[in-house]
N, C-alpha and C positions, 0 to 999 in steps of 0.2 A: 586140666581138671584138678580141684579144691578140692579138700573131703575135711572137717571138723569134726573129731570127735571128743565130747565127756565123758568122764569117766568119776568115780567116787561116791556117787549118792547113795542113797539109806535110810534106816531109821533111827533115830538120834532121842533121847530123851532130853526134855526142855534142860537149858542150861550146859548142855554136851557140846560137844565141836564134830565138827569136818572137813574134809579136805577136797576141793573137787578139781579135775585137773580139763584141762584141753588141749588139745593136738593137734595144730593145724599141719595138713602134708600134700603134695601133689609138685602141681606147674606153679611153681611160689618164687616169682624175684626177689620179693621183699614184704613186712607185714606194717603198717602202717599202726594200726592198733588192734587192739582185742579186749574184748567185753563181757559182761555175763548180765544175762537178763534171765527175769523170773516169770513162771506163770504159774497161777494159784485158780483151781477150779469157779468159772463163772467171774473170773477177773482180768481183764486184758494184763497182755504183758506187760513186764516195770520194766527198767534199766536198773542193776545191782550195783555195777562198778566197771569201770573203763581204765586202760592203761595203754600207753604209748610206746612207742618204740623207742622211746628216751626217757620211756620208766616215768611218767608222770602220771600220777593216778585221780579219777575221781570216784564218790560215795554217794550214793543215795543217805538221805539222812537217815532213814530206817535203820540202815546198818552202820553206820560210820563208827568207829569205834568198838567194832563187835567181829566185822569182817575185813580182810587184806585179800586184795588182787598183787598175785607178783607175778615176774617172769623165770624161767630158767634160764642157766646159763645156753641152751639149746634154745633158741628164739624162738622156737616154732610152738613152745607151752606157754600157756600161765595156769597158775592158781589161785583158787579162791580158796583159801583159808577163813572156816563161820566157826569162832567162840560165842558163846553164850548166845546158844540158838533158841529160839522163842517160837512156839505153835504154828503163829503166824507166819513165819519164816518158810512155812512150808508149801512147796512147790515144783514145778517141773522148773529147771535149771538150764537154759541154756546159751550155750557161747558161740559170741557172734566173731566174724575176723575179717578184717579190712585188706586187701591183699594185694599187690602189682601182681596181675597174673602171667606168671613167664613167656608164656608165648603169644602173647597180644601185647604185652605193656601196661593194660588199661587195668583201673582199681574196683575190683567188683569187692561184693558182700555175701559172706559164703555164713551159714547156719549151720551148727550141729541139730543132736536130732532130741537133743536133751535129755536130761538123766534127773530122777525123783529124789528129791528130798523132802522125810517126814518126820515131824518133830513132835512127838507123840509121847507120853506117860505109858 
């Protein structure tokens, strides 16, 4: 058994920052990678930003240069660090993880349950 959890979200005035964190924990061999996807009322989910077990990361262009995906030294986190957050930015947050599940082997895809971010005046 997987469980992901977020953690961090809020309300942010335009131009603010945040930090948002995720936890993956359970029957975990190893993490393959880990992601953050967005959803914004009456809009299918995006893909935010992806990162590797060898620390390689990618950007949606919307945020590239605004927001960082990293990991801890504890493999089992990353963060998504969003400077100069924009209205639009606003949305439910959530992180995906790529997993070898320890006691099968096989590589599932485990969901948090996502946490709000609102970027409001």
């Amino acid at each position: 058994q997987v469980q992901v959890v977020e953690s961090g979200g809020g309300l942010v005035q335009p131009g603010g920052s945040l930090r948002l964190s995720c936890a993956a924990s359970g029957s975990i061999f190893s993490i393959n990678s880990m992601a953050w996807y967005r959803q914004a009322p009456g809009k299918q989910r995006e893909l935010v930003a992806t990162i590797t077990s060898g620390g390689s990361t990618n950007y949606a262009d919307s945020v590239k240069g605004r927001f960082t995906i990293s990991r801890a030294s504890a493999k089992n986190t990353v963060y998504l660090q969003m400077n100069s957050l924009k209205p639009e930015d606003t949305a439910v947050y959530y992180c995906n993880a790529n997993v070898i599940v320890a006691t099968s082997g096989v590589l599932k895809v485990y969901w948090g349950q996502g946490t709000q971010v609102t970027v409001s005046s």
